[in-house]
C-alpha positions as CSV (number, residue, x, y, z in Angstrom):
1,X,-20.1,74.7,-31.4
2,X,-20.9,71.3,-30.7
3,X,-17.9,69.7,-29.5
4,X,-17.0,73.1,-27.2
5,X,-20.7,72.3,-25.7
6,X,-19.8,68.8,-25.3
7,X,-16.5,69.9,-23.7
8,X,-18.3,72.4,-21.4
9,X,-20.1,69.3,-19.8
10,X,-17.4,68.0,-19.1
11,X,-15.5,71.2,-17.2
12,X,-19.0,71.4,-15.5
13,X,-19.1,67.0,-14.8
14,X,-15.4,67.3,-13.5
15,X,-16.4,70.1,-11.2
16,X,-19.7,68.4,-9.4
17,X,-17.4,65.5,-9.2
18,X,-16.2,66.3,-6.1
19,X,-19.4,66.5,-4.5
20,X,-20.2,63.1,-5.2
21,X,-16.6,60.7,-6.8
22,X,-13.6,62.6,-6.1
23,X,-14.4,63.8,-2.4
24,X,-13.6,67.8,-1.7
25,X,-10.4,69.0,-3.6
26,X,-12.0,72.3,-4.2
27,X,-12.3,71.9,-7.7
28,X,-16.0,73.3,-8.2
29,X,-14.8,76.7,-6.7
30,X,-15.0,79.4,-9.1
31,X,-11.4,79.3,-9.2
32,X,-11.1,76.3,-11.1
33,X,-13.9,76.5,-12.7
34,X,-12.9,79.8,-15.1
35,X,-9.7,78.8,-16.4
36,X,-10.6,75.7,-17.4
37,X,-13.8,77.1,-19.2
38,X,-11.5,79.9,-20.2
39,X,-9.2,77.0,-22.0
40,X,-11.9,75.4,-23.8
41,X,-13.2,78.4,-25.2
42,X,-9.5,79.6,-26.5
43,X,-9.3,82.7,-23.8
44,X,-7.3,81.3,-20.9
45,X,-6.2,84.7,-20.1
46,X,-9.4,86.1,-19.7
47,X,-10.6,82.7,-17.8
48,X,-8.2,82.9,-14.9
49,X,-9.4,86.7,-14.5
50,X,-12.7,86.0,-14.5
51,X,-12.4,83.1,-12.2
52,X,-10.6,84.8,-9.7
53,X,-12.8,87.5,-9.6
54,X,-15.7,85.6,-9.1
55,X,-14.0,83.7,-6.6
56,X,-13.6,86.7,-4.4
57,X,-17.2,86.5,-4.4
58,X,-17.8,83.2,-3.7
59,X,-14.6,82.9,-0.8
60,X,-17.3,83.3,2.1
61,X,-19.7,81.2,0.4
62,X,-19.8,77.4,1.6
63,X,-22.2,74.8,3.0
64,X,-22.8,74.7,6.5
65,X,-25.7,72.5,7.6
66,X,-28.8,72.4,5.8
67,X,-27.4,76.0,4.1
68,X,-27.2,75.5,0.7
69,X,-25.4,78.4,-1.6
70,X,-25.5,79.5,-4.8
71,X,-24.4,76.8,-7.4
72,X,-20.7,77.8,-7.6
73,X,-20.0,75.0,-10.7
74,X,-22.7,77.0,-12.9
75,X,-21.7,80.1,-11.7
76,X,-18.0,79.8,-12.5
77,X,-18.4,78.0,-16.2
78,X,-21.3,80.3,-17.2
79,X,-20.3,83.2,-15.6
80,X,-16.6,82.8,-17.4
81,X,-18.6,82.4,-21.1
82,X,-20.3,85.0,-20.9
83,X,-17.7,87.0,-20.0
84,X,-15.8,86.0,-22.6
85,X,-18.4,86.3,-25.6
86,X,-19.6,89.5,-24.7
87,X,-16.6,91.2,-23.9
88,X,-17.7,93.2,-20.7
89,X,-15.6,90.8,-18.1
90,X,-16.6,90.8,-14.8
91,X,-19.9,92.7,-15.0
92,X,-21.5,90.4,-17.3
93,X,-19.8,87.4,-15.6
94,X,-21.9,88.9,-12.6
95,X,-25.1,89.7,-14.2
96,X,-25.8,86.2,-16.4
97,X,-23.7,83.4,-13.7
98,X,-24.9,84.4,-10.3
99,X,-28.5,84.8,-11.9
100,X,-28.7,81.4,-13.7
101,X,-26.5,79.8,-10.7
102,X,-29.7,80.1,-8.9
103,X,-31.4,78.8,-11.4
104,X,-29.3,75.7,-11.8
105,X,-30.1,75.5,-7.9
106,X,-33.6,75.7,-7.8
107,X,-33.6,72.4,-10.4
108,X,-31.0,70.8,-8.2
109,X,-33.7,71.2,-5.1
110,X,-36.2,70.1,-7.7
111,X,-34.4,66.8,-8.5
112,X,-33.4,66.4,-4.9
113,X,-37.2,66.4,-3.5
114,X,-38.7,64.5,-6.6
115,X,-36.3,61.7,-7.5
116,X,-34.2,61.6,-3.9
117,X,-37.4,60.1,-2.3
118,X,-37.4,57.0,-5.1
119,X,-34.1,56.0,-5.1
120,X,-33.4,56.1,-1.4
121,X,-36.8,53.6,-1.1
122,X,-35.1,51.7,-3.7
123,X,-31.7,51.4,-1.8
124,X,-33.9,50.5,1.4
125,X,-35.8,48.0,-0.3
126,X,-32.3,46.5,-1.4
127,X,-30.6,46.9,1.9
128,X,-33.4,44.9,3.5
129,X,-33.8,41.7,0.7
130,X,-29.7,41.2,1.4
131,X,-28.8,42.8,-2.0
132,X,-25.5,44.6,-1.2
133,X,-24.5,44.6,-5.0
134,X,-27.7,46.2,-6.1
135,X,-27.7,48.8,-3.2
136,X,-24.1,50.0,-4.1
137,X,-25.0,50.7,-8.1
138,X,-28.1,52.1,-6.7
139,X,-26.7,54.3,-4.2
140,X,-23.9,55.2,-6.7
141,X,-26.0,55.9,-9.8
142,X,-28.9,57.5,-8.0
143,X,-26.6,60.0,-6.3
144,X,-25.0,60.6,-9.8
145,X,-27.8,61.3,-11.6
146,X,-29.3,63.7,-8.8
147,X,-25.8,65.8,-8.6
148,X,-24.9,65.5,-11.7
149,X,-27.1,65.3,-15.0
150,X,-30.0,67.6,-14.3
151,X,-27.2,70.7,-13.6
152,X,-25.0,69.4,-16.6
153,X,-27.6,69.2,-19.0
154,X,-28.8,72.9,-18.0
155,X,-25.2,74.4,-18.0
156,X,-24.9,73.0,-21.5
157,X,-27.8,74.5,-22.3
158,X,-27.5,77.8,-21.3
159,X,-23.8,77.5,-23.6
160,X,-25.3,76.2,-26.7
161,X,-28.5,78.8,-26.9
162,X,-27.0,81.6,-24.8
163,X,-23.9,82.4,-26.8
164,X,-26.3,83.6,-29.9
165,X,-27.8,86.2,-28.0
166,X,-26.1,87.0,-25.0
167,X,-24.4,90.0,-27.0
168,X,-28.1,91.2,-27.5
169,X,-29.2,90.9,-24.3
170,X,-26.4,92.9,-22.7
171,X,-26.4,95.4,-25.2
172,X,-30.6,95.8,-24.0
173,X,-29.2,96.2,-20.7
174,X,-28.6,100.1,-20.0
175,X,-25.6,102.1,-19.2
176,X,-26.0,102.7,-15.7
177,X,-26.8,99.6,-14.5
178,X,-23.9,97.9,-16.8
179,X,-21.8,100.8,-14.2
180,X,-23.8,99.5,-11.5
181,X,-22.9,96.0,-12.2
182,X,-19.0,97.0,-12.3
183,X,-19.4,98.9,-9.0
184,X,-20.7,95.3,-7.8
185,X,-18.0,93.9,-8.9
186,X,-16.0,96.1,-6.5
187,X,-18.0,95.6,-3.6
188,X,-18.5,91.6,-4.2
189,X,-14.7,90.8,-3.2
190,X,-15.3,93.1,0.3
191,X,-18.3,91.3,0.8
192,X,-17.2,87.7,0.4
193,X,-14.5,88.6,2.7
194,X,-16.8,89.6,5.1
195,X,-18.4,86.2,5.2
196,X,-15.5,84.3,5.5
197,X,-14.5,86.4,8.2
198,X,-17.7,86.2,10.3
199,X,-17.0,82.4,10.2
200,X,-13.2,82.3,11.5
201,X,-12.8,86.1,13.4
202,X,-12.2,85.2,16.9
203,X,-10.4,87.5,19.4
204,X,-6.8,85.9,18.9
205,X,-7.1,86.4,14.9
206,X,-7.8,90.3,15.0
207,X,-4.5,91.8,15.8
208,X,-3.6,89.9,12.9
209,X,-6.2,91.3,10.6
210,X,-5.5,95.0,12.0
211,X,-1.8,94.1,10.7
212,X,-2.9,93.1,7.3
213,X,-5.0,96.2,7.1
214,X,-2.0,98.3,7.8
215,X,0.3,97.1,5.7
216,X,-2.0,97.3,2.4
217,X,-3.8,100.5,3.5
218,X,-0.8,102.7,5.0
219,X,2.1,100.7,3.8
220,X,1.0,100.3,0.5
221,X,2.4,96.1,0.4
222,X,0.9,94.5,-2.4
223,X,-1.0,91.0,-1.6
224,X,1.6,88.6,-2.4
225,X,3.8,90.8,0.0
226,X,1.2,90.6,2.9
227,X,0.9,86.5,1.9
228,X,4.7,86.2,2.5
229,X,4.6,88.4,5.7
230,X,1.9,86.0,6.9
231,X,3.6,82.8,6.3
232,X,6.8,84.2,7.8
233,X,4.5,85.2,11.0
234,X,2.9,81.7,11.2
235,X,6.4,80.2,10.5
236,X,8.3,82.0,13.6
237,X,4.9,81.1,15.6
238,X,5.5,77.4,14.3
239,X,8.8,76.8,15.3
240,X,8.9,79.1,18.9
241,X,6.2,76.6,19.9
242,X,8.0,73.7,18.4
243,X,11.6,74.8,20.7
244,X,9.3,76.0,24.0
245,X,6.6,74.4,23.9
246,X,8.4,70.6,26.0
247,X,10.2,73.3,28.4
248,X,7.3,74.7,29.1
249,X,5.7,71.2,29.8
250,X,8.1,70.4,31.6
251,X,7.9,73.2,34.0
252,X,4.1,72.8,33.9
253,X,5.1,68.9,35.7
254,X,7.3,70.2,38.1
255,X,5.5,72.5,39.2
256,X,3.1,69.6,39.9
257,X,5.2,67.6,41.4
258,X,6.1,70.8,43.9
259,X,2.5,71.3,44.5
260,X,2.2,67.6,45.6
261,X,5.3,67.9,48.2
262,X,3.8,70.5,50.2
């Protein structure tokens, strides 16, 4: 028990990596997050399921501006163990990760507004004695410790105490809200969807989405057969605009350079 909590910090350290090492590979998304804590708790299988389920939940979430989601790291690891030890999938991956992913929030804000305020005096008081050395460790290690050990800590936590009786506690939950919380499940996916499309839907996208509704709701295509006809769409648009695109500048000068004659 032990050594898989020590190895669930690290699943959890290598996903808020990239918000503060690696840079954005997209590692912390649920995604990654699943299989990953799937493998370390001897259920890959049921990892990559959760993880891509709870990614359909999470595919309209991101952080724009001073927006700050749910913790997707937290969400993903914890949501994928207790999955996994209680044996109810996706509805218990939704009622204990998207829950405590709030709570691993809340003591990220907490850290951010009561140590932030220290270290960043500390890096000014460095940057104006000349001490470039000193500000770089402190900028580094402050920054670490803020993103990093407060969530860690709590995700391990939540691993080492919450496998005893997370069996109990769903088992206190009752039946029709364990069927409310698979309906959810449902609905999550749609919703997520929605998100991301309220960010990107402009008027040139929709006859492509119309498509894609057709071919899954009348058509009957599986996904992977509307991902190929997509690619195959955005490959002919590719290389039409590749071929016409310098005749059409072309034509764009000359007709310039008529316009100039007269």
């Amino acid at each position: 028990m032990f050594l898989k909590t020590i190895l669930i910090g690290i699943v959890a350290l290598f996903g808020y990596g990239e918000y503060f090492l690696t840079g954005r590979g997209m590692v912390a998304r649920p995604i990654v997050m699943g299989p990953l804590t799937g493998l370390v708790l001897g259920d890959l299988s049921t990892g990559i399921k959760i993880g891509a389920a709870l990614e359909l939940a999470y595919i309209g979430v991101v952080e724009v501006g001073a927006s700050v989601p749910q913790d997707m790291v937290s969400a993903g690891v914890l949501g994928t163990v207790f999955a996994i030890s209680t044996g109810k999938g996706t509805s218990a991956a939704l009622a204990f990760g998207l829950p405590l992913s709030m709570l691993v929030l809340l003591v990220q804000n907490f850290a951010y507004v009561a140590v932030c305020p220290w270290y960043v005096k500390k890096c000014d008081d460095y940057a104006k004695a000349g001490e470039p050395d000193k500000l770089s460790r402190m900028s580094f290690w402050g920054g670490t410790i803020i993103n990093f050990v407060p969530s860690v800590i709590l995700i391990m936590l939540a691993f080492y105490f919450g496998n005893s009786f997370s069996k109990e506690i769903v088992a206190a939950i009752p039946q029709f809200v364990q069927d409310g919380l698979v309906v959810a499940s449902g609905i999550l996916p749609a919703f997520g969807f929605a998100m991301l499309l309220e960010q990107i839907l402009r008027k040139e996208i929709i006859p492509f989405f119309v498509i894609g509704f057709l071919l899954t709701t009348y058509l009957k295509v599986p996904i992977i057969g509307v991902a190929l006809f997509g690619a195959s769409v955005i490959a002919i648009m590719y290389f039409y605009e590749k071929k016409y695109q310098p005749n059409m500048a072309n034509r764009q000068i000359g007709d310039d350079d008529n316009v100039d004659e007269f």
